[in-house]
KOLKELO-187051 format. One record per residue: residue in three letters; x, y, z of N, C-alpha, C in turn. Coordinates in Angstrom, 3 decimals, decimal comma. Each point is the difference from the previous one (the first is absolute). Example, Ala and Ser with C-alpha at 12.3 -4.5 7.8 and 13.67 -1.06 7.14 Angstrom:
# residues 2
   resn        n_X        n_Y        n_Z       ca_X       ca_Y       ca_Z        c_X        c_Y        c_Z
    ALA     13,190     -5,690      7,800     -0,890      1,190      0,000      0,900      1,200      0,000
    SER     -0,350      1,050     -0,720      0,820      1,190      0,060     -0,770      1,090      0,730
//
This chain:
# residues 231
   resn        n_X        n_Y        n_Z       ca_X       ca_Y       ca_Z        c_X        c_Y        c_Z
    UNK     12,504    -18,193    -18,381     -0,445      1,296      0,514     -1,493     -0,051      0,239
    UNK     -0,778      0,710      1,200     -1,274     -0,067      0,189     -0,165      0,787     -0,273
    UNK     -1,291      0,619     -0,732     -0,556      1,323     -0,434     -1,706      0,192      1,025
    UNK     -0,106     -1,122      0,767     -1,273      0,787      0,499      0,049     -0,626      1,430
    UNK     -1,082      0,990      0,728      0,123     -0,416      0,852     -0,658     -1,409      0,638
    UNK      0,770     -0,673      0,624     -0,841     -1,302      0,276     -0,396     -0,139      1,695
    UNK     -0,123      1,207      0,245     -0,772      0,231      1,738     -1,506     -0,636      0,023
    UNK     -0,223     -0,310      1,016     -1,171     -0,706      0,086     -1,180      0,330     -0,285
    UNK      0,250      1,510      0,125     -1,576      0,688     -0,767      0,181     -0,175     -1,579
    UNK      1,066      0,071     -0,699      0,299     -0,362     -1,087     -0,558     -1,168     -0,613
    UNK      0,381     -1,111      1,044     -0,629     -1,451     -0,629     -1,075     -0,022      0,062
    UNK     -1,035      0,866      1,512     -1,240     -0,111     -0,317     -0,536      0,344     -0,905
    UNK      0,282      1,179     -0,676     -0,461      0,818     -1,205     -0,129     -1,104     -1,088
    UNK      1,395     -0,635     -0,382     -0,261     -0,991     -0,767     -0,311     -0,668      0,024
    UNK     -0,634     -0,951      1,099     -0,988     -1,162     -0,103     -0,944      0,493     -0,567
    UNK     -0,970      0,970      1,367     -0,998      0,938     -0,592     -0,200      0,065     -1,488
    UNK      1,137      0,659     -0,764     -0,594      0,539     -1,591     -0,318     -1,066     -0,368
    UNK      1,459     -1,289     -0,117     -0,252     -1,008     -0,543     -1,397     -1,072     -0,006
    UNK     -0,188      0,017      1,254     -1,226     -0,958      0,366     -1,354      0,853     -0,274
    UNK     -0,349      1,430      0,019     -0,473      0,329     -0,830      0,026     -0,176     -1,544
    UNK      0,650     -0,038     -1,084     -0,375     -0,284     -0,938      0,201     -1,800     -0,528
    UNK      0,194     -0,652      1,010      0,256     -1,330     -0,268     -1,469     -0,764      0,130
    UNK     -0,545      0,965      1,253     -1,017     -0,765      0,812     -1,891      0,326     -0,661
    UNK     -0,765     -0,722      0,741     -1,173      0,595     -0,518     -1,017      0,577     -1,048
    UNK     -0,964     -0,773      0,209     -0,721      0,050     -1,044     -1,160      0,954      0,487
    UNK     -0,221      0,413      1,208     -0,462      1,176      0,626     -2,092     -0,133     -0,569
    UNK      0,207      0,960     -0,055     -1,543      0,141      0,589     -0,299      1,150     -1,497
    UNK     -0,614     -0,121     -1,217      0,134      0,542     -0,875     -1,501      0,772      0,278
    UNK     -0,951      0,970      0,365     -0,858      0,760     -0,172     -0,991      0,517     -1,157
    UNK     -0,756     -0,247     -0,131     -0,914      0,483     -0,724      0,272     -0,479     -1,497
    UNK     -0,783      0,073     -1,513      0,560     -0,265     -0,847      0,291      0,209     -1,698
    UNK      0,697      1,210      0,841      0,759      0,847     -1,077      1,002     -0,428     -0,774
    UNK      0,382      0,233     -0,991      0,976     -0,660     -0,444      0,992      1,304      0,491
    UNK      1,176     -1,438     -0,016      1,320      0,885      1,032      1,185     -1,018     -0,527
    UNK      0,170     -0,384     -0,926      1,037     -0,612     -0,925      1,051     -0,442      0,922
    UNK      0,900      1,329      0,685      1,088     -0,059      0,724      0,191     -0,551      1,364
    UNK     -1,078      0,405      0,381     -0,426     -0,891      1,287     -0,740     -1,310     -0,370
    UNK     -0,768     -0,254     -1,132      0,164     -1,229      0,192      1,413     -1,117     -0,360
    UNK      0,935      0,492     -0,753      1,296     -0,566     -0,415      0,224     -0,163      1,281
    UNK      0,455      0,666      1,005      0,599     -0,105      1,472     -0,685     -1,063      0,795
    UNK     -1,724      0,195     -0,234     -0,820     -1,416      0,543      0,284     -0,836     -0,425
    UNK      0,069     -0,326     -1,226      0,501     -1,843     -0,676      0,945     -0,489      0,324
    UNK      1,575      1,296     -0,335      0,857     -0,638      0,091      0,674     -0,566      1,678
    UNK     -0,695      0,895      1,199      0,229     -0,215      1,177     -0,797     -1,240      0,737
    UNK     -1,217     -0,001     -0,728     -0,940     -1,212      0,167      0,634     -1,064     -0,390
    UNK      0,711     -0,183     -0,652      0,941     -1,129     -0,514      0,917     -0,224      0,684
    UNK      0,864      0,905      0,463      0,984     -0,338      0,698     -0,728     -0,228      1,582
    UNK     -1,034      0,238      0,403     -0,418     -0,414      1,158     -0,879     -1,524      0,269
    UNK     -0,244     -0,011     -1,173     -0,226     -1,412     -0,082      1,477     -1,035     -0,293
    UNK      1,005      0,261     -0,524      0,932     -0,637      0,042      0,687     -0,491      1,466
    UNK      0,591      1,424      0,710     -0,236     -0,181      1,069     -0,900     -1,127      1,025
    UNK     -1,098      0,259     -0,062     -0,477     -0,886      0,630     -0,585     -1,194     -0,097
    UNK      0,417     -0,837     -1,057      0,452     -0,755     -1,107      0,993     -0,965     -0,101
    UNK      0,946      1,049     -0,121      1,678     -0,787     -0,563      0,798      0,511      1,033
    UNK     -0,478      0,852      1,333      1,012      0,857      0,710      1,127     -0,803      0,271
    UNK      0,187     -1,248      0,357      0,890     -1,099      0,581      0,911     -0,248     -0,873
    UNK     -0,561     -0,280     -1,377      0,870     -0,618     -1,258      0,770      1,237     -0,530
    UNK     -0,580      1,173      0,050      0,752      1,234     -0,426      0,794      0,081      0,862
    UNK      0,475      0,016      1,288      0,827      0,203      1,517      0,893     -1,016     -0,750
    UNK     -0,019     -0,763     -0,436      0,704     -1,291     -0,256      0,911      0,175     -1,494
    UNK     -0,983      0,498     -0,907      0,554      0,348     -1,133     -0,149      1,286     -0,468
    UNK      1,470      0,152      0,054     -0,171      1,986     -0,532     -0,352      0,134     -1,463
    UNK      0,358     -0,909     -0,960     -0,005      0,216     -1,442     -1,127      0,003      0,019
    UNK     -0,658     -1,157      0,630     -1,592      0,590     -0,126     -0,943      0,920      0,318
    UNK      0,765      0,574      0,702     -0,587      1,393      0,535      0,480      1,361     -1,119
    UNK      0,948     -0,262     -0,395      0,557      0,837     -1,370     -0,819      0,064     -1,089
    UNK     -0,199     -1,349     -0,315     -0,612     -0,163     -1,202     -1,491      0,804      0,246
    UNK     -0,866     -0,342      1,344     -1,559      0,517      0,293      0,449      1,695      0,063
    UNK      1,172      0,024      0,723      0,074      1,990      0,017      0,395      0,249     -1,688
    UNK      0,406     -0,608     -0,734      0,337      0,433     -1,114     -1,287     -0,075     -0,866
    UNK     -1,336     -0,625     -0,042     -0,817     -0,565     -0,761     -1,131      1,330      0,195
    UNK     -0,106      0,209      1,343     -0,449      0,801      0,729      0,020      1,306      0,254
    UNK      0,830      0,216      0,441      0,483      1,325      0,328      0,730      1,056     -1,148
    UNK      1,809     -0,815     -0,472      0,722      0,643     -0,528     -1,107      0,981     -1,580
    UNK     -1,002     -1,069     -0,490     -0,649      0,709     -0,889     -1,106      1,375     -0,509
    UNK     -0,478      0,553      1,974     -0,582      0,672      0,616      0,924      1,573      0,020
    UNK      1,545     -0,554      0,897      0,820      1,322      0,105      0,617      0,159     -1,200
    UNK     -0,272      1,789     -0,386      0,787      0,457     -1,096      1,442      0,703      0,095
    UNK      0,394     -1,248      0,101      2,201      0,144      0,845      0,368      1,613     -0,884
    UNK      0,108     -0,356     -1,734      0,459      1,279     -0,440     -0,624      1,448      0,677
    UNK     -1,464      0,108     -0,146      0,103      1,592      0,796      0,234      0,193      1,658
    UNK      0,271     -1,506      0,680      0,268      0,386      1,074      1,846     -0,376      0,128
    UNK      0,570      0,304     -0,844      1,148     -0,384     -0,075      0,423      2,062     -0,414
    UNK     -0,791     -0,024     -1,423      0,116      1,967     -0,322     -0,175      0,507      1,508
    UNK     -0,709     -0,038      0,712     -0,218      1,216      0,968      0,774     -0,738      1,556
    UNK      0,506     -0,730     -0,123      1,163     -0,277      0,756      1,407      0,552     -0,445
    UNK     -0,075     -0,335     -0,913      1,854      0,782     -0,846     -0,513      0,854     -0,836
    UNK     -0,532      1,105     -0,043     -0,513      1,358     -0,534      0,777      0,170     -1,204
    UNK      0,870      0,785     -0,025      1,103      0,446     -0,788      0,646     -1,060     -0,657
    UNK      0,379     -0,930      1,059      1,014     -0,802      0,116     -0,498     -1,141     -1,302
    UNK     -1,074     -0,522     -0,096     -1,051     -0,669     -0,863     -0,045      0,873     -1,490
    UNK     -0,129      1,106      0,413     -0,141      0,791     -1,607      1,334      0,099     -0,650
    UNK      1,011      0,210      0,168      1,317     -0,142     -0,183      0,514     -1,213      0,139
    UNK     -0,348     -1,378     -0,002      0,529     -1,685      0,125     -0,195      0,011     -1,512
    UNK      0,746     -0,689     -0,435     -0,398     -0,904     -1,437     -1,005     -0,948      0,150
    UNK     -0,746     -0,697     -1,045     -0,705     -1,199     -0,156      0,168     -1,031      1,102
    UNK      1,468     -0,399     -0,831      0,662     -1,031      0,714      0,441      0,229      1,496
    UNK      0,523      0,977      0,658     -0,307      0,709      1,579     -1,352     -0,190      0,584
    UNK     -0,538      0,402     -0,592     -1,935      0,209      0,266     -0,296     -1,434     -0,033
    UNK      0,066     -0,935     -0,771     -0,300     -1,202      0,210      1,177     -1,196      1,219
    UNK      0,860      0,588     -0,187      0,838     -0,940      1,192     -0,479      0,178      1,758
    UNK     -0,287      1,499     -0,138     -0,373      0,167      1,016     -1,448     -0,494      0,656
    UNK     -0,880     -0,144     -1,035     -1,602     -0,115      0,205      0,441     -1,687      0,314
    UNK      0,637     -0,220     -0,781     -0,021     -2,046      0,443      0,683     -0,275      1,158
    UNK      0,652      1,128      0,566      0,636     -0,806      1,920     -1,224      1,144      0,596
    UNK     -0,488      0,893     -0,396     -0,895      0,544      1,294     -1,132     -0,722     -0,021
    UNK     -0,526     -0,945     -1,228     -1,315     -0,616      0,264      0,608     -1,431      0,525
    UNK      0,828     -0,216     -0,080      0,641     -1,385      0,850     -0,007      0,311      1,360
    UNK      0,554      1,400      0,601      0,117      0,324      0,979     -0,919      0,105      0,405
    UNK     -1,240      0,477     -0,652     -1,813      0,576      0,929     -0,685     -1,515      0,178
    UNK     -0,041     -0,616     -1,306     -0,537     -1,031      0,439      0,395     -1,430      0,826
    UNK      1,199     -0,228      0,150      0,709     -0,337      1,127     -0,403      0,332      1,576
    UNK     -0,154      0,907     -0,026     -0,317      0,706      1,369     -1,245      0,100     -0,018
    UNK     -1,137     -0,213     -0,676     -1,339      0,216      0,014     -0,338     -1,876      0,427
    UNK      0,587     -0,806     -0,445     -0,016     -1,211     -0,111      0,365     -0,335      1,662
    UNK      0,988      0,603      0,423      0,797     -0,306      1,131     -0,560      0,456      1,448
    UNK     -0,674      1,329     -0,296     -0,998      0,185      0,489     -1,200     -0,301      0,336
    UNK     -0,538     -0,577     -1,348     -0,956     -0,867      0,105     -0,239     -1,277      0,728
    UNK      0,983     -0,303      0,068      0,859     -1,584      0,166     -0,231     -0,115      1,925
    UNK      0,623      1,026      0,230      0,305      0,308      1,436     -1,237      0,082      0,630
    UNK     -0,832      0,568     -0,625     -1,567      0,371      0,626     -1,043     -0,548     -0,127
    UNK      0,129     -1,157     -0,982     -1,185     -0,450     -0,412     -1,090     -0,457      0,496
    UNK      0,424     -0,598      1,824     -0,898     -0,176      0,434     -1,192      1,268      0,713
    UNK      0,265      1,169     -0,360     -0,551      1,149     -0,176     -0,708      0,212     -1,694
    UNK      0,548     -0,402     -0,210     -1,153      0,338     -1,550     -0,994     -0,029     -0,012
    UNK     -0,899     -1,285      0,145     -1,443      0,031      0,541     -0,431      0,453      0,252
    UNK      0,518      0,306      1,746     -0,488      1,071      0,975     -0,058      1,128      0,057
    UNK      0,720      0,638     -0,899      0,452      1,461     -0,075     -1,260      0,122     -1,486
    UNK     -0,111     -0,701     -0,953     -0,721     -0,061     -1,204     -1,652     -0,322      0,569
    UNK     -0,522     -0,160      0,850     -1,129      0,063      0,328     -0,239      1,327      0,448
    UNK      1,084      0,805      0,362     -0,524      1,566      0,992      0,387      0,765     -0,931
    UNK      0,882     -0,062     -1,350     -0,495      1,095     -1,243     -0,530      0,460     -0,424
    UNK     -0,550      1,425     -0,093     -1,329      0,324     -0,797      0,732      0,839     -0,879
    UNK     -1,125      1,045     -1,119      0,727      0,949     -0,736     -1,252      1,288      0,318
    UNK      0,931      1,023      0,111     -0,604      1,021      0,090     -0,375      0,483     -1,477
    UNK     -0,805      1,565     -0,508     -0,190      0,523     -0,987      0,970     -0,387     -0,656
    UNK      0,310     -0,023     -1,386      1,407     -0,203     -1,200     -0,096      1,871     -0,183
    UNK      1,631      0,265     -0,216     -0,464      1,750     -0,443      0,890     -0,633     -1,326
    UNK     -0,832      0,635     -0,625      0,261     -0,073     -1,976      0,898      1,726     -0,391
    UNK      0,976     -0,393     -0,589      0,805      1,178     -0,457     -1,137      0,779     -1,142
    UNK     -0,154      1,476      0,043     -0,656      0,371     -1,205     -0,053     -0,351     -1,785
    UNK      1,174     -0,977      0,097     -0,342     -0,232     -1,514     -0,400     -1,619      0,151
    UNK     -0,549     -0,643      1,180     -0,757     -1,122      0,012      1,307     -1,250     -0,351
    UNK      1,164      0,567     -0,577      0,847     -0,974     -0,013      1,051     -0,454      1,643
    UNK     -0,209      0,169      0,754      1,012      0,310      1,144     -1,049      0,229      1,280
    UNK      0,315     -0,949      1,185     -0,954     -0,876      1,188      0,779     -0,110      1,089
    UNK     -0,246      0,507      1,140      0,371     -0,407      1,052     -0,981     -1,002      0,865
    UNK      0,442     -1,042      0,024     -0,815     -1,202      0,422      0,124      0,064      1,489
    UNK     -0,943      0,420      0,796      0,077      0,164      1,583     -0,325     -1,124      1,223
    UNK      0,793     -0,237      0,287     -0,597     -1,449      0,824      0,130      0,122      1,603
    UNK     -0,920     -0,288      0,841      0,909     -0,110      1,373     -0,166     -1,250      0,906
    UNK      1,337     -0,017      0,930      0,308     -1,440     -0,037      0,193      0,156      1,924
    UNK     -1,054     -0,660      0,502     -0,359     -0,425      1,175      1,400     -0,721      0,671
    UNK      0,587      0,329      1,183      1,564     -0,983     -0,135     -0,802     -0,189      1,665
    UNK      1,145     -1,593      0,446     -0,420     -0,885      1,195     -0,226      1,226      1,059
    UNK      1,242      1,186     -0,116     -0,450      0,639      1,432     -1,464      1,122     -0,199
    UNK     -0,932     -0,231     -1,411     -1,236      0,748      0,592      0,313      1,240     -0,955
    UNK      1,128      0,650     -0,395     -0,087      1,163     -0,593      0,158      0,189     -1,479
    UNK     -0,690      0,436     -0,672     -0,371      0,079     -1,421      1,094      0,421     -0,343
    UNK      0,588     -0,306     -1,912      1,016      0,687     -0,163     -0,200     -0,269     -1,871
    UNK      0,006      1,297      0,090     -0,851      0,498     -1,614      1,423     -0,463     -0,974
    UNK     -0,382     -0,916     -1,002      1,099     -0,314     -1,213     -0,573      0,472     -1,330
    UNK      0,924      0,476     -0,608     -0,396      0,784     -1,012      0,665     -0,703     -1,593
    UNK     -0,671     -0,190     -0,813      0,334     -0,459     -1,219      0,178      1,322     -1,495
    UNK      1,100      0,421     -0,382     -0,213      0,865     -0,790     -0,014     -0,533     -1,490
    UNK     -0,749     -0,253     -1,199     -0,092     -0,767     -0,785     -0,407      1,313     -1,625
    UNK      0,622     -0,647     -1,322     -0,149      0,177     -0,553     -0,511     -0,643     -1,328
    UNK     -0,613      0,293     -0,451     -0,424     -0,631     -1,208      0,412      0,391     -1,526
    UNK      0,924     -1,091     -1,056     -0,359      0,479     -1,058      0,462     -0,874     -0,963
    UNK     -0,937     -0,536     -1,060      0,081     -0,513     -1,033     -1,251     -0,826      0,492
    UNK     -0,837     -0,224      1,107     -1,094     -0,434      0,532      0,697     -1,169      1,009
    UNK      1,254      0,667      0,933      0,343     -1,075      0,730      0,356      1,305      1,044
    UNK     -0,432     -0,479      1,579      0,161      0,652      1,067      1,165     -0,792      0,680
    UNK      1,196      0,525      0,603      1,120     -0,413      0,296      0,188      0,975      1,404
    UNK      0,436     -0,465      1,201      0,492      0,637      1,236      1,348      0,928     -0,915
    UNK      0,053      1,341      0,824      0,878      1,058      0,107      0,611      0,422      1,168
    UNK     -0,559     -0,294      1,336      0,710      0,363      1,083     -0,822     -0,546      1,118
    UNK     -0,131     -0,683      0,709     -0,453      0,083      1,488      0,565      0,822      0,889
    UNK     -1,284      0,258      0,895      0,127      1,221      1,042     -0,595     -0,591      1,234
    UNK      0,842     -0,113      1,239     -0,342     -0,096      1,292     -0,121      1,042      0,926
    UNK     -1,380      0,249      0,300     -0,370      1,156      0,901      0,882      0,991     -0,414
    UNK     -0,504      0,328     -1,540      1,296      1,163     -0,707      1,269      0,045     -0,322
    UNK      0,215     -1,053      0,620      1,927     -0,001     -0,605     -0,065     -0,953     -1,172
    UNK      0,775      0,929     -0,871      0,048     -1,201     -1,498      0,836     -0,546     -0,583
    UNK     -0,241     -1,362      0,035      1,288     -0,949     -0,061      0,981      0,177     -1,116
    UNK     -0,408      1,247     -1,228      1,321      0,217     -0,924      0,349      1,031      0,511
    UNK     -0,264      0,828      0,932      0,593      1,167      0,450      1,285     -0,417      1,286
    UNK     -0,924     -1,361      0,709      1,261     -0,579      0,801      1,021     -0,760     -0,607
    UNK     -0,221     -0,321     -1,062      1,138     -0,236     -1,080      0,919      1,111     -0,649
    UNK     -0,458      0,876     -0,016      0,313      0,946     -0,940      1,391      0,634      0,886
    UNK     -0,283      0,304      1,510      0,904      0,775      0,977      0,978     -1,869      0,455
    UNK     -0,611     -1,046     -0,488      1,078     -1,144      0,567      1,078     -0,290     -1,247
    UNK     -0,514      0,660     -1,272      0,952     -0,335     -1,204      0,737      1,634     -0,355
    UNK     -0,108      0,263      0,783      0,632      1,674     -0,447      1,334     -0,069      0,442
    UNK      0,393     -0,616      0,855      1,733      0,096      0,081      0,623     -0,498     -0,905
    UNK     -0,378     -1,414     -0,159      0,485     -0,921     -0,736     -0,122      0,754     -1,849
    UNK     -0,234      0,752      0,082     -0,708      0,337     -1,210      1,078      1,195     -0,480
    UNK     -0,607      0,940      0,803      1,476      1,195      0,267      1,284     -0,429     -0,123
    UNK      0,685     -1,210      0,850      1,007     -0,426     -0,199      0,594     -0,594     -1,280
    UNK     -0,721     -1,292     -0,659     -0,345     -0,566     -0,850     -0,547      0,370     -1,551
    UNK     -0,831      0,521      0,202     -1,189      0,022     -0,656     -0,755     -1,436     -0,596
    UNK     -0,858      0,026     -0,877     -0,945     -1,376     -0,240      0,726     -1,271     -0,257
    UNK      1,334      0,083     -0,496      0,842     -1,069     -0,159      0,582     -0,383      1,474
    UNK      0,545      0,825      0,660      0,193     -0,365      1,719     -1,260     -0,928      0,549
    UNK     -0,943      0,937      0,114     -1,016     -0,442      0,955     -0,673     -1,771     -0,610
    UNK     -0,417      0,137     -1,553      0,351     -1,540     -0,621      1,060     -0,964      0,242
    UNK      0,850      0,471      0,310      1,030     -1,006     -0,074     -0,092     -0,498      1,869
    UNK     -0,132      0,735      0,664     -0,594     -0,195      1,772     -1,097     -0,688     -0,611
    UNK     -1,021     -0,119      0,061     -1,284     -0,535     -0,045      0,279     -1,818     -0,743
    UNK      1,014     -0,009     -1,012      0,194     -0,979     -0,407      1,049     -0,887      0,392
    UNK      0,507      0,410      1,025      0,946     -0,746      1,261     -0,752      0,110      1,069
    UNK     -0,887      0,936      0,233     -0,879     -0,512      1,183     -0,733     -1,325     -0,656
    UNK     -0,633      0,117     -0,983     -0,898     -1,281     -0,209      0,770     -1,366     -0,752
    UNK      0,921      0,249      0,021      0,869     -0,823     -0,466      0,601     -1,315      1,368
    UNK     -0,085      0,916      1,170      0,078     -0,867      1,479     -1,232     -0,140      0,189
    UNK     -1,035      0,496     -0,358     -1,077     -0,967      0,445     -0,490     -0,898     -0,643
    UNK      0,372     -0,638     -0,886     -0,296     -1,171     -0,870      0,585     -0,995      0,682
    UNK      1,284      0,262      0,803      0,535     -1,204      1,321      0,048      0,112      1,101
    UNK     -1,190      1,289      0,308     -0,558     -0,326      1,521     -1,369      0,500     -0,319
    UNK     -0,618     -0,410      1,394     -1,495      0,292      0,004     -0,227      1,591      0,344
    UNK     -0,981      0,231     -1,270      0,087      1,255     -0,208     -0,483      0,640      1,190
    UNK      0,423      1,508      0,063     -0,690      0,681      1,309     -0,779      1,219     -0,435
    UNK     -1,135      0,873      0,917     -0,012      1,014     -0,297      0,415      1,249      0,868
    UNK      0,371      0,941     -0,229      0,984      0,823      0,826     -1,034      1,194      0,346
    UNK     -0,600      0,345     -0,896     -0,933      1,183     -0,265     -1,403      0,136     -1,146
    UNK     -0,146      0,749     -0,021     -1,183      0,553     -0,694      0,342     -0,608     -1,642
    UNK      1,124      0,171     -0,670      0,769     -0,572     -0,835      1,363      0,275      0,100
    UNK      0,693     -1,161      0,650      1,183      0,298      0,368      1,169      0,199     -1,101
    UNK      0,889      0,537      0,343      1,040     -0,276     -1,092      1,280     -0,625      0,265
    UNK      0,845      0,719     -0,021      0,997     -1,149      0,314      1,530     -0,263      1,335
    UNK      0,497     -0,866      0,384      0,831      0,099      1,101      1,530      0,429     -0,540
//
């Protein structure tokens, strides 16, 4: 069953988010300390040097591209609260053991597709990571909670503002949602897991996600959407 749409403005969206937070080490301003934006500089600076680097040997070897998105990345996004405000209700009412089955095929599923994405574009990484900058950071009033603002110059000339929503706590800043020119990628999750969910509930929609990724371990993975789910 497909739950989202995979029209072509669709896929653009998801390159877009994706290669936004994959890409760029951008243009950091003045020097304030900005914790959250700098996490987003290191860890994208890294992957843009990999890229242009290892781009060939990664095309070649996916595990190795797993292992750098896993070293990298997976430790940045905070899957559990963006997993709560995807399944609302549905999350507060799961057991432990629900709550955890599910978090281990949706972070298989995100980072799969962040990888695959990556994979596909890389010879854009560079290029796209030299025309990053970051605008102001807006800090939530209790100084714990950052929207990291970036905008990202694309080949045809027109700017296109990516947004990092980040939280901090125990003294570690972790991604919560990306936002492309306002649309936010757990909210386009949120209306792509709602059938499946209704029908199902969290044990349905887990058990899809873990036969979707269950065929892609014997084919080359794809990405469908923004975070796709399943066929």
């Amino acid at each position: 069953m497909q739950l989202i749409d995979v029209s072509g403005r669709a896929r653009w969206r998801r390159t877009v988010v994706v290669l936004g937070l994959l890409l760029a080490p951008g243009i950091l301003p003045g020097a304030q300390a900005d914790e959250p934006r700098a996490l987003v500089a290191r860890v994208t600076e890294a992957l843009v040097a990999e890229a242009k680097n290892q781009g060939e040997s990664l095309r070649r070897d996916r595990e190795q591209a797993y292992a750098l998105a896993g070293g990298l990345i997976t430790p940045v996004i905070d899957f559990p609260a963006i997993a709560q405000r995807i399944l609302g209700r549905h999350w507060r009412n799961a057991t432990p053991e629900q709550q955890g089955r599910f978090l281990a095929e949706f972070e298989t599923l995100v980072m799969r597709t962040l990888v695959t994405v990556y994979l596909e574009h890389i010879d854009k990484v560079t290029r796209y990571g030299e025309r990053l900058t970051y605008l102001p950071t807006r800090w939530d009033p209790d100084g714990h909670g950052a929207a990291v603002r970036s905008r990202l110059q694309l080949d045809s000339g027109i700017p296109l503002e990516v947004e990092f929503r980040m939280r901090e706590a125990e003294g570690n800043w972790k991604v919560q949602d990306v936002q492309l020119a306002g649309i936010s990628l757990v909210q386009a999750n949120q209306s792509a897991f709602a059938r499946e969910l209704a029908a199902s509930g969290i044990d349905g929609l887990t058990t899809r996600l873990a036969a979707h990724n269950g065929r892609e371990v014997a084919a080359r993975p794809r990405a469908s959407t923004l975070l796709p789910c399943c066929d």
